[in-house]
Backbone as a ProteinNet text record, in pm:
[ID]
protein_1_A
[PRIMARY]
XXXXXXXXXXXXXXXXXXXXXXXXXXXXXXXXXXXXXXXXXXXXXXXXXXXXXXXXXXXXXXXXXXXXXXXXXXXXXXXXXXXXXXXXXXXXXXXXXXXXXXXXXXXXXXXXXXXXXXXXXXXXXXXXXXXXXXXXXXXXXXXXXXXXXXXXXXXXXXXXXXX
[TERTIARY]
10322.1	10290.1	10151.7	10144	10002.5	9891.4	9825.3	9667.7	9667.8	9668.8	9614.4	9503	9413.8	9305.3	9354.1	9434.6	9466.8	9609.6	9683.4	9762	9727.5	9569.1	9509.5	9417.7	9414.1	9352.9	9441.7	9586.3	9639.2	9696.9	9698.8	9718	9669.7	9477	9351.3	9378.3	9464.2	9454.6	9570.3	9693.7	9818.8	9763.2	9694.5	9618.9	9529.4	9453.8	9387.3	9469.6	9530.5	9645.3	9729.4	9781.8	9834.6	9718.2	9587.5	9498.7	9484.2	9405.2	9397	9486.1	9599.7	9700	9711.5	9744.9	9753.8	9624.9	9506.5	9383.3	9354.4	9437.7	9438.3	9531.3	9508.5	9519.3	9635.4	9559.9	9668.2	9663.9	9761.4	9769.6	9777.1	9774.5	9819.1	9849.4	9928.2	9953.4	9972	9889	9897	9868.8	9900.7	9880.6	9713.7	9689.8	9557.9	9543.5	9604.1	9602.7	9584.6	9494.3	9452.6	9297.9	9287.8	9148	9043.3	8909.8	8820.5	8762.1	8646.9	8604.9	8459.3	8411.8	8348.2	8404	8556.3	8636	8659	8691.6	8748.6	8643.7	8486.5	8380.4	8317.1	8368.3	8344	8459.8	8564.3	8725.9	8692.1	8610.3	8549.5	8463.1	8303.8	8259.1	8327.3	8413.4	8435.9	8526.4	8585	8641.6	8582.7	8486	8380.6	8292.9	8306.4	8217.1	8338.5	8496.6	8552.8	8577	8502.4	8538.9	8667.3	8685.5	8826.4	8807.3	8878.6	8857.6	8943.8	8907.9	9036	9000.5	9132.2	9139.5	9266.8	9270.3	9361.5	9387	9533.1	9580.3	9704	9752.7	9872.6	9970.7	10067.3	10185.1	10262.5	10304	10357.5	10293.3	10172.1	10094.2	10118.7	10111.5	10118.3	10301.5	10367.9	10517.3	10526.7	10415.4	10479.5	10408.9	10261.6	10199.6	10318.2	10343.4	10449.3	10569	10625.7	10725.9	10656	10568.4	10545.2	10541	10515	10509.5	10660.2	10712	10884.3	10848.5	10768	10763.9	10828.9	10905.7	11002.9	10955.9	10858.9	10784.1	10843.1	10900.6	10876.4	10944.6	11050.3	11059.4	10963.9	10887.8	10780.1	10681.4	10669.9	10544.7	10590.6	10656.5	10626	10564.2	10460.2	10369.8	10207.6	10074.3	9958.9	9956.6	9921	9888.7	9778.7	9724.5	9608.4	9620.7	9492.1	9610.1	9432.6	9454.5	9375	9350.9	9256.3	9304.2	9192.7	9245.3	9171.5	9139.3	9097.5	9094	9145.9	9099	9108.6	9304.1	9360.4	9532	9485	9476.2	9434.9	9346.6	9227.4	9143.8	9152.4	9185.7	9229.5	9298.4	9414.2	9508.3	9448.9	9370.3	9333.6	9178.7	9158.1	9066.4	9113.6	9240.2	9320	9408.4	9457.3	9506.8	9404.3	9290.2	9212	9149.1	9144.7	9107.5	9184.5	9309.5	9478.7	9450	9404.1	9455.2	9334.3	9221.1	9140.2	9132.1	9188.9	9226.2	9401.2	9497.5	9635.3	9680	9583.6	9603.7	9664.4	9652.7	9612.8	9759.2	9809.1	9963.2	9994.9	9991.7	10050.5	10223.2	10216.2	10335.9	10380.7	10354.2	10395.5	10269.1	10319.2	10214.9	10285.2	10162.7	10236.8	10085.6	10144.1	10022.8	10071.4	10013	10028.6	10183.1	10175.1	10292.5	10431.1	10425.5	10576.4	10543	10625.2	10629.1	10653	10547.4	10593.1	10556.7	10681.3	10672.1	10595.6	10610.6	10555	10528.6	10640.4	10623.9	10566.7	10642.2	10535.8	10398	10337.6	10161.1	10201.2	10227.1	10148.1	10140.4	10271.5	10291.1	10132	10125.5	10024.9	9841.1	9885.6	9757.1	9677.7	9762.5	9807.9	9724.9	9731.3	9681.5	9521.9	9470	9304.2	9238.9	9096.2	9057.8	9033.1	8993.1	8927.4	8873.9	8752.2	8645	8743.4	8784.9	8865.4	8963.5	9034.5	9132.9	9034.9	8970.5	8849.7	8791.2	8733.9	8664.1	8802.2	8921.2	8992.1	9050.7	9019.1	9067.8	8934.9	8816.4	8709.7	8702.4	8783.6	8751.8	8888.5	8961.9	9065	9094.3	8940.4	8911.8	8814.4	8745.5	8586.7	8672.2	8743.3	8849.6	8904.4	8958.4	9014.3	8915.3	8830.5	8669.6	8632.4	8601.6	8572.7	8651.2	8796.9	8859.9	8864	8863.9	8891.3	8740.7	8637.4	8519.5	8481.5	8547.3	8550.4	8652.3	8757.5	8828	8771.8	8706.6	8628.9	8541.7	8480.8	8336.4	8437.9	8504.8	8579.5	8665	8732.1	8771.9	8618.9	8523.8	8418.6	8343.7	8359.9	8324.1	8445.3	8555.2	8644.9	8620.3	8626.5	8589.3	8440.4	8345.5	8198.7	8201.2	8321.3	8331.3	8390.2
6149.2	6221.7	6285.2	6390.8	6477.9	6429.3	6448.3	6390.7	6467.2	6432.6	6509.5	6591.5	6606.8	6703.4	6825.8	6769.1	6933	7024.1	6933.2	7000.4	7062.2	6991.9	7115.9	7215.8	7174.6	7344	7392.4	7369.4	7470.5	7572.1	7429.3	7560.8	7639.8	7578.8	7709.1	7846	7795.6	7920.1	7985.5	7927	7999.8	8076.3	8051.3	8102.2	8168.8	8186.6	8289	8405.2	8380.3	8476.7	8539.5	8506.8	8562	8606.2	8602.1	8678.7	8775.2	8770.8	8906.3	8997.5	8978.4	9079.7	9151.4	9079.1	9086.9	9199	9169.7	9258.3	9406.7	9373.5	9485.6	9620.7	9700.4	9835.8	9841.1	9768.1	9827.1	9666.4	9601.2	9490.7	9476	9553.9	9527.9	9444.6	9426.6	9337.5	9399.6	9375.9	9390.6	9319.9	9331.9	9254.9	9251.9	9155.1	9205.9	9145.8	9093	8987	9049.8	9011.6	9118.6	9201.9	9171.7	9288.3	9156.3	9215.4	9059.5	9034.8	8946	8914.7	8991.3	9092.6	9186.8	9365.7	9338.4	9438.7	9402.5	9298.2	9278.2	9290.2	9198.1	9219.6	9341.5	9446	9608	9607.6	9574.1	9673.6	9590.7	9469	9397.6	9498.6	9523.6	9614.4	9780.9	9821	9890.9	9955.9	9796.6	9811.4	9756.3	9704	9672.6	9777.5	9838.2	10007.3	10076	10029.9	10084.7	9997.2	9917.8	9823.8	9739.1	9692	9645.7	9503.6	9449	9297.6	9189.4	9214.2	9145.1	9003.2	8949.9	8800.1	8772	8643.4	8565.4	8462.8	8439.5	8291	8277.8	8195.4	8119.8	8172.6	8215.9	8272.2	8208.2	8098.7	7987.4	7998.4	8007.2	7991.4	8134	8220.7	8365.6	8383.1	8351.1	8342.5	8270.6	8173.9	8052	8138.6	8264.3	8248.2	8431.2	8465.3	8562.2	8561.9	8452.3	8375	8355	8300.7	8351.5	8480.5	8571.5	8690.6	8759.1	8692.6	8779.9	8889.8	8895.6	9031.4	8956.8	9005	8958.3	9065.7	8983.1	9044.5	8946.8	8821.8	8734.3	8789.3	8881	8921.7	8950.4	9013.2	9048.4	8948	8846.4	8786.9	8653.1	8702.7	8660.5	8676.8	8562.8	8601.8	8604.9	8605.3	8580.4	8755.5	8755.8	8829.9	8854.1	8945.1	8965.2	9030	9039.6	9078	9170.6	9264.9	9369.8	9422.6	9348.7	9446.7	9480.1	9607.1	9727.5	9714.8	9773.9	9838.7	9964.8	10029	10242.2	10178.2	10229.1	10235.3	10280.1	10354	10477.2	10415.3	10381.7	10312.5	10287.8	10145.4	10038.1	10115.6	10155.3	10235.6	10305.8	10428.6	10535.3	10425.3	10327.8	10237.3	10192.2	10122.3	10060.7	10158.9	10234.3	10359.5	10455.3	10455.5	10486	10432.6	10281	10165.5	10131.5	10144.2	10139.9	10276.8	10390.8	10459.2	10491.5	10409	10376.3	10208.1	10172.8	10030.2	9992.5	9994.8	9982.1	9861.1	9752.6	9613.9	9582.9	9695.4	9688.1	9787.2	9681.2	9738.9	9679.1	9784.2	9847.3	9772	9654.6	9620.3	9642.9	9576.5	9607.6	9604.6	9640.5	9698.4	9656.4	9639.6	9648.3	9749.1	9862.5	10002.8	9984.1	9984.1	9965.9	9939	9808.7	9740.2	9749.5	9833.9	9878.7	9840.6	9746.8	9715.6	9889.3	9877.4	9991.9	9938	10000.6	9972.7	10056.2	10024.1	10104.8	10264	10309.5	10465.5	10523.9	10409.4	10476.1	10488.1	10367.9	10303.7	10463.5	10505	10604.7	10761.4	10763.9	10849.6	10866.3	10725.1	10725.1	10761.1	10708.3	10743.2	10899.7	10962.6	11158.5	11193.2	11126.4	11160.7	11150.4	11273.9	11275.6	11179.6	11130.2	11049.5	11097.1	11014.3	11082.2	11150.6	11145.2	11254.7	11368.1	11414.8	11519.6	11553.4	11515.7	11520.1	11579.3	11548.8	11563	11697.3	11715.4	11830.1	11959	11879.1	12003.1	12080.1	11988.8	12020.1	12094.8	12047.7	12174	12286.9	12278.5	12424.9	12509.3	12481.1	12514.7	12608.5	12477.1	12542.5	12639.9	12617.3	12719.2	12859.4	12841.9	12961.4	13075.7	12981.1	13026.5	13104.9	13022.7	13063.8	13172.6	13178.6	13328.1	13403.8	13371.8	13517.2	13555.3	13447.7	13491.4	13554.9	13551.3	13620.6	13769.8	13769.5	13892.7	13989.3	13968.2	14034	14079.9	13962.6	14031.5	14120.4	14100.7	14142	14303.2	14335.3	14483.9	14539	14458.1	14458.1	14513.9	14450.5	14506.2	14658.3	14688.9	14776.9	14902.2	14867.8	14976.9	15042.8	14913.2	14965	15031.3	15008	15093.2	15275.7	15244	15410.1	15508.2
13231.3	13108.7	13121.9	13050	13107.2	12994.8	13011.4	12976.2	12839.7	12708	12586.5	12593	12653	12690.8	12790.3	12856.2	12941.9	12855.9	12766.3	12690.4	12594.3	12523.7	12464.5	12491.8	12606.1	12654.3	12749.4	12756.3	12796.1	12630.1	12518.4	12448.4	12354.6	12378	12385	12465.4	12579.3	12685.8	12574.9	12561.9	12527.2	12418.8	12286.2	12154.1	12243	12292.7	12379.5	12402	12530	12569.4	12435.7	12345	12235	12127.5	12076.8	12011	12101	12210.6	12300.9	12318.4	12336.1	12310.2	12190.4	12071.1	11950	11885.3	11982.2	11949.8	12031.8	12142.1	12253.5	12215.3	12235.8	12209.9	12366	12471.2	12603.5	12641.9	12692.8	12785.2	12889.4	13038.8	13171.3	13256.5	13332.9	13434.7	13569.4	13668.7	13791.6	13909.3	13974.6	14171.1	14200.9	14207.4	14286	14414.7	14478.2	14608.3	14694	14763.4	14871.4	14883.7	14728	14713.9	14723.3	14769.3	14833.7	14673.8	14683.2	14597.9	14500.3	14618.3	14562.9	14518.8	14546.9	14487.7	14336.4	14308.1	14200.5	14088.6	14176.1	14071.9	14037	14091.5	14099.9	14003.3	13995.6	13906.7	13782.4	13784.2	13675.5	13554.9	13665.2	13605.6	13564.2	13628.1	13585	13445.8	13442.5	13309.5	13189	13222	13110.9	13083.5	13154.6	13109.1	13004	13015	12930.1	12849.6	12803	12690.1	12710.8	12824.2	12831.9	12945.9	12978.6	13004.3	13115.1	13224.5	13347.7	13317.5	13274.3	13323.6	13380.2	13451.5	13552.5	13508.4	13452.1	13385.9	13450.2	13470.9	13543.1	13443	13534.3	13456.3	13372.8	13409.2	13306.7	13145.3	13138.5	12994.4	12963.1	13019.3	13009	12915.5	12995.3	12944.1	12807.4	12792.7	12663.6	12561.7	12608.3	12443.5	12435.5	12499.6	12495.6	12425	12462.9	12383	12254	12206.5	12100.3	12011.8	12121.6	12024	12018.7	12084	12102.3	12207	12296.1	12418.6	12565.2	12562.3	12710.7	12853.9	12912.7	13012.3	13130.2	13124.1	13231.9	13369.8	13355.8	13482.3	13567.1	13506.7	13612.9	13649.6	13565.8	13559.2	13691.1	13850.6	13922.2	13997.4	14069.6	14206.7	14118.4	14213.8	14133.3	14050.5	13923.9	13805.5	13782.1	13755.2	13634.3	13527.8	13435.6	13322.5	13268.5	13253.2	13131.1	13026.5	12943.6	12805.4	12765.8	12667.3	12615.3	12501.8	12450	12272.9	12298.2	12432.3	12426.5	12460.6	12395.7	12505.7	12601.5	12675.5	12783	12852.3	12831.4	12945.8	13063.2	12999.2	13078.9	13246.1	13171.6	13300.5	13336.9	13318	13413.8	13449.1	13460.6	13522.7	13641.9	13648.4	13718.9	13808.6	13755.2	13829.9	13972.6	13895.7	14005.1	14093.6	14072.9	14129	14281.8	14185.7	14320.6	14419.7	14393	14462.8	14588.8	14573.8	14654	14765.7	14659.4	14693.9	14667.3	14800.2	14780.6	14737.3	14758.1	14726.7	14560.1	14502.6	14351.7	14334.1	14260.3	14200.3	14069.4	14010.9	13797.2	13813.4	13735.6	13729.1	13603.2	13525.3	13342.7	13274	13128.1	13049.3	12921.9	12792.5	12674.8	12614.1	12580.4	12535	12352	12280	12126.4	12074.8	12117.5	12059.7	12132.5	12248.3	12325.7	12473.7	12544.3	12685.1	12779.2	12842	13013.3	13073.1	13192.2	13317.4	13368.9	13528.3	13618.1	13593.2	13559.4	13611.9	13440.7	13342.5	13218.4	13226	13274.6	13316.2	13418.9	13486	13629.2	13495.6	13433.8	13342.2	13208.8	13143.2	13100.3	13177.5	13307.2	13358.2	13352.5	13337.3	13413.6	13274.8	13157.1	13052.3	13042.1	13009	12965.3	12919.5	12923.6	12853.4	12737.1	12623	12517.6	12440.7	12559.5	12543.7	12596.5	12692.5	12778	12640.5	12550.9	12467.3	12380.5	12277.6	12212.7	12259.1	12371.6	12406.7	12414.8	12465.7	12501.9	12320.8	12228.5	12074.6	12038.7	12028.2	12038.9	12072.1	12211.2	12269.7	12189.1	12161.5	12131.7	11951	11903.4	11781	11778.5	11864.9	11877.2	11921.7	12024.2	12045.8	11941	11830.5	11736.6	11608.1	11612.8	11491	11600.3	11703.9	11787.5	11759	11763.4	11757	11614.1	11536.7	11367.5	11322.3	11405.6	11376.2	11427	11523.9	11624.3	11535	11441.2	11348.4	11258.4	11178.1	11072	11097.4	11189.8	11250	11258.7	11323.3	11344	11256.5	11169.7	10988.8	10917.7	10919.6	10842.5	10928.7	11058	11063.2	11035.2	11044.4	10990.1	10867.2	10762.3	10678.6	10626.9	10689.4	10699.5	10712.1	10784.9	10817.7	10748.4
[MASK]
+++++++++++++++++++++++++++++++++++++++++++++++++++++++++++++++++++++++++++++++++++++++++++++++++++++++++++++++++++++++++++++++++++++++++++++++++++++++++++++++++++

């Protein structure tokens, strides 16, 4: 019989694993085996520059606080895991996405992005997408575009009529 102290912190970890999700905007799961130990503390920092958060929990606890939420991921959740989460949806992945394609060790298995499980090719699909700022700036330019041309009218509307 297992020790009352490690059953409750395995299910600190499980209430862990299920708030973080529950709070995350993007969830990821990917491979990292293979990448050394000053790769990871680099793909570490780098997703903490996006507000987002790699941890490594044994899949078993991973499956039970899941099972709690009703998200049926466990197919995938064989072999060592890590797991990422965001607040940005978007982040996270184009973090990890560019991470992999410098480092092959690093493979996008599943995902849960605001409330809906993707796979693989959704996560590569989601990656292709702008960040924020890039989304943001590209709606600026788009309006500044429009106030130019709607000014450049008047501006030649008022000299028509001058004449």
């Amino acid at each position: 019989m297992a020790n009352q102290k490690i059953l409750d912190k395995k299910q600190e970890i499980i209430s862990e694993i299920s708030e973080k999700t529950k709070n995350a905007n993007s969830t990821i799961f990917f491979e990292y085996q293979g990448l050394t130990a000053e790769e990871t503390n680099e793909l570490r920092r780098k997703l903490k520059e996006n507000d987002s958060e790699l941890k490594i929990y044994k899949n078993t606890l991973v499956k039970r606080a899941y099972d709690t939420l009703n998200i049926d991921i466990a197919d995938e959740l064989t072999g060592p895991k890590a797991v990422a989460f965001g607040t940005d949806a978007i982040a996270p992945i184009k973090v990890l996405s560019d991470f992999a394609k410098k480092h092959p060790a690093l493979e996008l298995k599943v995902g849960i992005v605001d409330g809906d499980v993707a796979d693989a090719a959704k996560l590569k699909e989601l990656s292709a997408i702008p960040s924020r700022e890039g989304l943001l700036t590209m709606l600026a330019g788009g309006l500044m575009g429009t106030v130019r041309d709607l000014s450049i009218c008047l501006d030649l509307y008022s000299e028509s009529l001058e004449k």
